[in-house]
N, C-alpha and C positions, 0 to 999 in steps of 0.2 A: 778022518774026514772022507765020505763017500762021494760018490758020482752026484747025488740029491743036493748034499750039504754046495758040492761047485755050482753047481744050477740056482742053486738057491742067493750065491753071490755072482751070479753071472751079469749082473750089470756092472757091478762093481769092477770084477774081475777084468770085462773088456774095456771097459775106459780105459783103465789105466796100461793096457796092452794097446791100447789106440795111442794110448800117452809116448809108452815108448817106440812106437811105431814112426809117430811124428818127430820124434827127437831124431831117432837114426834117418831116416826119410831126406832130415837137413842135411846130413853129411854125405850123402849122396848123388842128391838129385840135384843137377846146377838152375835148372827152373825153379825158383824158390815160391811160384805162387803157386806150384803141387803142392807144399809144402800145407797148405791153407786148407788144400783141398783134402789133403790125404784126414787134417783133422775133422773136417766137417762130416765128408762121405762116411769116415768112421763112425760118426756118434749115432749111424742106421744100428749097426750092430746092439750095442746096449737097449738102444731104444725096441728093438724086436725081441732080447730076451724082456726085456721089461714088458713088454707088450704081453706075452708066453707069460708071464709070471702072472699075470691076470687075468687071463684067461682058464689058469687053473684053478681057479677061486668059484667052486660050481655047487659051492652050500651057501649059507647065509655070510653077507659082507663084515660079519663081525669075527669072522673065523681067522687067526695068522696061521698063514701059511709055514710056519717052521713045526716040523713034529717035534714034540716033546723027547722020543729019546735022539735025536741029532743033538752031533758036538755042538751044532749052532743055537740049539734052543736057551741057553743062559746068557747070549751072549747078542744074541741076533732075531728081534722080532719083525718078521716079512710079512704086512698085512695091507689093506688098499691106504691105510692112512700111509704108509712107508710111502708107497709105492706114487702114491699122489704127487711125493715132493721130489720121487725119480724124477716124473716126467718136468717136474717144474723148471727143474736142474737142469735137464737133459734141452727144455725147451730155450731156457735165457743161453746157455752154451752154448748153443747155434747160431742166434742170433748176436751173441760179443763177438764168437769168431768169425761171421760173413762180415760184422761190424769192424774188423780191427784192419779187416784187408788190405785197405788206405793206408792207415796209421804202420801197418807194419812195413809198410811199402815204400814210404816216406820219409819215416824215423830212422829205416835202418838199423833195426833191431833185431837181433837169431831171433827169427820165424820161428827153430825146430824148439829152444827153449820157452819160446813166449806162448805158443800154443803149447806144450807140455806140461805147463805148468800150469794150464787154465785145466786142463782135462784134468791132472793129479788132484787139481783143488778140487773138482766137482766129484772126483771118486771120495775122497773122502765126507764131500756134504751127504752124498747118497749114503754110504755107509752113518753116518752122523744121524740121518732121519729114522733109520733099522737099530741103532743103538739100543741095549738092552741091559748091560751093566755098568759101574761105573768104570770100568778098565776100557772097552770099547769105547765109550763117550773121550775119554779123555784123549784116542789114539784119533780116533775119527776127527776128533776139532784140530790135533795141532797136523794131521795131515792133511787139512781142511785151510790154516789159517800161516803156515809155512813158504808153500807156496806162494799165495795171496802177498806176504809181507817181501819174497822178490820180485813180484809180479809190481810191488806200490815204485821199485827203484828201477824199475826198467826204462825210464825215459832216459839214463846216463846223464842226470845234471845237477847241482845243487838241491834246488826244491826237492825233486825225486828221492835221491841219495836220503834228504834229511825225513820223507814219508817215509821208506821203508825201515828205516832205524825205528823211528816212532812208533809205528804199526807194531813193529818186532817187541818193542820194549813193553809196550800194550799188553801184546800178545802173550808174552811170558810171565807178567805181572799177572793178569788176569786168571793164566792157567794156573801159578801158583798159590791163589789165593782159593781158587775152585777146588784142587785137589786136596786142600788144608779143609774142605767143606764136607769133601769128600770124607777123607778119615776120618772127621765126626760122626758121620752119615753110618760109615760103615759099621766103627767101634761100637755104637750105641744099638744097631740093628742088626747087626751076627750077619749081613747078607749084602753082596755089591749088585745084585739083578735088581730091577724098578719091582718087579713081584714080591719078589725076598724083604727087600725094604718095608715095604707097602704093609706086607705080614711080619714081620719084626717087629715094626710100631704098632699093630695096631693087637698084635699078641699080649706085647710086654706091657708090664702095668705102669706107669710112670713113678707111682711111688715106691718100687723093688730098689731103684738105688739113688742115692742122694744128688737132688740137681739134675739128675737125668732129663727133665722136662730143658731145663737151660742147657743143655748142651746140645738138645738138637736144636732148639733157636739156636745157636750159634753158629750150627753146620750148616744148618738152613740160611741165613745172612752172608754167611761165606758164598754160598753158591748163588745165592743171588747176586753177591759182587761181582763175580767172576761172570755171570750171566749177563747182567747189564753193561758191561765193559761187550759182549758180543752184541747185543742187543742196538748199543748206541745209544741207550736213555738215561734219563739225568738223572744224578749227577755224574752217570759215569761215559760224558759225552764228549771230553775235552781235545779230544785226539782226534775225530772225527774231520772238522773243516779241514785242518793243517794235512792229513792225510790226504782228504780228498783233492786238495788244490795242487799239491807235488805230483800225486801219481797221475798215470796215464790214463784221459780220460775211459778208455772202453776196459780201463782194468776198474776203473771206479762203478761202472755200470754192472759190471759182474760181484764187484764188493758189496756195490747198495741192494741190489736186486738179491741174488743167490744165496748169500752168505747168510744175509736177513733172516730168510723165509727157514730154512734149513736151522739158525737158530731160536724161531720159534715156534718148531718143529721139536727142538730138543728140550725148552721149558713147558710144551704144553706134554710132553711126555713123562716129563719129569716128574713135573706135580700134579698133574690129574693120575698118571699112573703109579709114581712112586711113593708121591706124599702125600695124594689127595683125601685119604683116611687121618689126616693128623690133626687135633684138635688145634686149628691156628688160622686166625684172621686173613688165607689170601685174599679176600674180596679187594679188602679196604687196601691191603697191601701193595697191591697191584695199580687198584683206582688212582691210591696218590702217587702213584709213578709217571700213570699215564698223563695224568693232570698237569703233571710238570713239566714230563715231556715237551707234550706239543705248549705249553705256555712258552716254554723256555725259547726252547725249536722256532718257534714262530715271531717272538720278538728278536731273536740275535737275527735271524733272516734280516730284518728289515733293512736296516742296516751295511748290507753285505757291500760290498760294489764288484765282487771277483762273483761269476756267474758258481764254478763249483762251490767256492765255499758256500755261498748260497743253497747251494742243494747240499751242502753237507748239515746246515742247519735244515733243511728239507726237512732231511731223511730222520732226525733227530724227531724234528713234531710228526711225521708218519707212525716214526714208532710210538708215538705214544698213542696216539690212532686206535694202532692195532692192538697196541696193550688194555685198550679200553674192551674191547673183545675177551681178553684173557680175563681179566676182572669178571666178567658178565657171565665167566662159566660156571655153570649150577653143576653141583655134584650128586642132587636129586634127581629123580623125576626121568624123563627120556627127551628131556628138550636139551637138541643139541645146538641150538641156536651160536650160542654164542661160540664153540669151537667151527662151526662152517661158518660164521660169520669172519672169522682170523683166515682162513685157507683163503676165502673166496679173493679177502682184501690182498692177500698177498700177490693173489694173478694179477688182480688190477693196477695195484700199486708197480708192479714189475712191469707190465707192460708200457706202462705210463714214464715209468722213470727210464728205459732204457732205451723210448721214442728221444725225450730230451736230452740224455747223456752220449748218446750216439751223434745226432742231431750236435750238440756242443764240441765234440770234438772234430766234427768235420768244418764248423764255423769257429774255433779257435786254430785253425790249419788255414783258413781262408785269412783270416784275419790279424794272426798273428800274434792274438791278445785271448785274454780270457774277461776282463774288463767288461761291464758291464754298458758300461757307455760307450765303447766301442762298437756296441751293435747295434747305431744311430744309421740308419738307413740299410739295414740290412734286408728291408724286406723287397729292395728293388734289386741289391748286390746276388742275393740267394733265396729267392722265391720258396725253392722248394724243403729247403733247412726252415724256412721262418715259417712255413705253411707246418711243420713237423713239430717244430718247438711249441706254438702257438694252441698245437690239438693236444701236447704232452701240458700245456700249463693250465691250460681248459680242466682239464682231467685232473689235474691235482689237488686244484682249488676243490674237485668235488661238485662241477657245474655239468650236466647231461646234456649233450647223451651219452655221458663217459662211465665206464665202470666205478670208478671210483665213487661216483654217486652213488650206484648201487652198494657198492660196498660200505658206503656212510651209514648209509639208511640201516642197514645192516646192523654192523655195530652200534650204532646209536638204540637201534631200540630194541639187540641186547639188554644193554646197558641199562634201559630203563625196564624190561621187563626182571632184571637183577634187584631193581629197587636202588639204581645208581641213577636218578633221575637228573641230578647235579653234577655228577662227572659226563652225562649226554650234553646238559648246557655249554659244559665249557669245551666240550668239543665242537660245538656249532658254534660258537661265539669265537673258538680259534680258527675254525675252516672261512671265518669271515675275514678277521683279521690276516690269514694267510693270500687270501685275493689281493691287499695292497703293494706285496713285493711280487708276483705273479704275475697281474697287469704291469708292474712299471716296466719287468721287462719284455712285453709286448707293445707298448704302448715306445721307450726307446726304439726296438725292431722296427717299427712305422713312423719313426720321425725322422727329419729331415736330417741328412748327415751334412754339418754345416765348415767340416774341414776338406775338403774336396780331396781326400787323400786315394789316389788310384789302390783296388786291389786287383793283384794278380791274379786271372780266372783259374781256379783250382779244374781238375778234372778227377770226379768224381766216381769211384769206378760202382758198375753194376750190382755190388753182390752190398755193398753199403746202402745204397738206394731200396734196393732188395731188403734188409733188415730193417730200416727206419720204416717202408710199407706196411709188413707185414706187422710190427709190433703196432704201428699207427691204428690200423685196421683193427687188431687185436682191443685196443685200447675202446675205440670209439663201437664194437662190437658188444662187449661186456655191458655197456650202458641200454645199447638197443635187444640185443638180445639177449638176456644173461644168463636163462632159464636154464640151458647146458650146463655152463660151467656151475650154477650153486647147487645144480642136481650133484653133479661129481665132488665139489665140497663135502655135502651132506652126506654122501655116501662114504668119504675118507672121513669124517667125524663120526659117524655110526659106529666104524673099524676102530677106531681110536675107543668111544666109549664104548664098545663092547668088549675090547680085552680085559677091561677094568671090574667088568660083571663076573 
């Protein structure tokens, strides 16, 4: 490995040098909200090599940056799709840690672990999005999702304790079943790189050895299980609410948001780059996932009365949302429609969700509940949380001037320029249905609180206020202005289908 090849993981590399930086930092410094600091100020560093990594991109946007003889070229593809979901990572990481400030302040929880463990997880999502074999994928997810599952038991209580077990058990179930997809994958294709694969299958003749066609459906099914288990979509969703309601809410903001976007980041690489040559139905494959999704997603919501689980079924019908993008992708032609239509949704969706996860965890601190009905008269108690949550459920529902309308529009008529005109209905016909749990908890927020129960004024610190703005902004911007960010989509989906050419 030379001086190029470190350059070339130099985002990587300083996170997680920011990681251990913030770990030792605790043991030293008896001011513990340096502690906050040293992680945030750090994540300049990554974000300037990241910034330099793109700026040496001075040919056409479909060029990866890794040379072909680097030890990294099998192993490591650096291109602006990569590089897109740096900054996505690098962006939600900012704002969970100015968001956690309160929480870590109040909980009393090691600072230097709890931030350590946020940065380790986002090195491995950034390395996760650059994945390029299947040995990398597999290192990058559980260093990605390790983390994560002690980050789910850091609240130190029952609920917590019993998310991170669940998460954990998830988590290895999932990665067992993926690698079991994998050695399919590989045995039948002489090759672990998404290239190698790609040119294995589409070399080999299906009829040279017996059953060969069923055994890659089977590797393929495997990795799909294992993909939907990160994914969050049905039926592999069940873990989901129960997680989300134990762990701590700004670790659940970094789980819903980060982890998401970054795994499907690793499917749309997978099979537009490794499998997207194989004679086999994803369109439909994928449609009726999405379809279930958000149906699924959307009616257990209703139902909810605990605000996360709620958004744990959320996030269940978002993904299937976005999965309706993934369906919609053509493997013809240069319409990249439908993979910039999945990036775009991702910002938006992210910004959206970590205005209201932020926002909720600073009103279950206030409150003392997570209860839905609890937040009867909230909008006199905490003006500026119920004015936050209120533009984050606007946004969800998919009602403008929020991104996430755009981002509808988007998908949607992918989906119908795919000839999926019937998976576009029942995503407007669920974005409808999702407005009725939405509103109710708006419509509670504004109604009278009729047990006169005093709460204790919280004080709110600065750098919390500061993330629920900026995401807020970010949110209600995408919808007014979005032209920016689908240009930079468009331009990371370019990158993506052009290493494919």
């Amino acid at each position: 490995m030379n001086f190029n090849d470190i350059y070339l993981l130099s985002p990587q590399i300083s996170i997680a040098a920011v990681a251990i930086l913030t770990i030792l930092g605790d043991l030293v410094i008896a001011q513990k909200r340096a502690v906050m600091l040293i992680a945030l100020i750090g994540l300049i560093v990554p974000l300037g090599f990241a910034l330099s990594l793109v700026s040496s991109v001075n040919v056409a946007p479909d060029v990866a940056l890794v040379d072909s003889s680097s030890i990294l070229s099998s192993s490591f593809s650096l291109s602006l799709f990569s590089l897109y979901f740096n900054f996505l990572v690098l962006g939600v990481l900012a704002i969970v840690v100015l968001g956690s400030s309160d929480y870590v302040r109040y909980s009393g929880v090691p600072q230097g672990e709890y931030f350590g463990l946020l940065l380790l997880s986002a090195s491995g999502m950034m390395l996760l999005a650059s994945a390029e074999n299947l040995i990398t994928i597999y290192i990058a997810l559980e260093l990605t999702t390790l983390p994560l599952a002690a980050l789910a038991a850091f609240a130190f209580n029952g609920k917590s304790a019993e998310s991170g077990i669940k998460f954990l058990i998830v988590s290895a179930l999932s990665s067992a079943v993926m690698l079991y997809g994998m050695a399919f994958i590989y045995g039948l294709s002489g090759s672990i790189t998404l290239e190698g694969i790609s040119a294995g299958f589409m070399n080999a003749s299906l009829n040279t050895m017996p059953y060969q066609q069923y055994g890659i459906l089977v590797g393929v099914i495997l990795l799909l299980v294992g993909f939907g288990f990160k994914l969050s979509v049905v039926p592999f969703h069940m873990w989901v609410p129960d997680v989300y309601e134990g762990s701590p809410t700004p670790v659940v903001a970094f789980l819903s948001v980060a982890s998401k976007a970054v795994a499907f980041a690793l499917v749309l690489r997978f099979f537009y780059v490794g499998l997207g040559d194989l004679d086999l139905n994803w369109v439909l494959l994928f449609a009726v996932i999405s379809a279930l999704s958000m149906t699924v997603g959307n009616l257990l919501a209703i139902s909810q009365t605990n605000i996360k689980r709620l958004f744990g079924y959320s996030t269940i019908a978002h993904a299937g949302y976005i999965l309706a993008g993934v369906a919609a992708i053509s493997y013809t032609g240069d319409s990249y429609i439908g993979v910039s239509s999945v990036l775009f949704y991702l910002v938006a969706y992210g910004a959206a969700n970590l205005t209201a996860l932020l926002a909720i965890s600073q009103i279950g601190e206030l409150l003392g509940s997570d209860d839905i009905d609890s937040y009867a008269g909230l909008s006199r108690k905490a003006p500026f949380f119920t004015g936050a949550l209120v533009i984050s459920l606007i946004a969800l529902i998919g009602i403008p001037p929020t991104g996430i309308f755009i981002a509808k529009i988007y998908v949607f008529t992918a989906a119908v320029e795919a000839g999926l005109m019937w998976l576009a209905i029942i995503g407007v016909i669920n974005s409808v249905v999702s407005a009725y749990y939405y509103v109710r908890v708006i419509r509670v927020m504004f109604k009278n609180d009729d047990s006169n129960k005093e709460t204790d004024p919280m004080k709110t610190g600065l750098f919390v206020k500061l993330a629920i703005v900026v995401s807020s902004v970010i949110t209600v911007w995408l919808g007014i202005m979005p032209s920016w960010m689908l240009g930079m989509a468009e331009i990371a989906a370019v990158s993506l289908v052009g290493l494919v050419k």
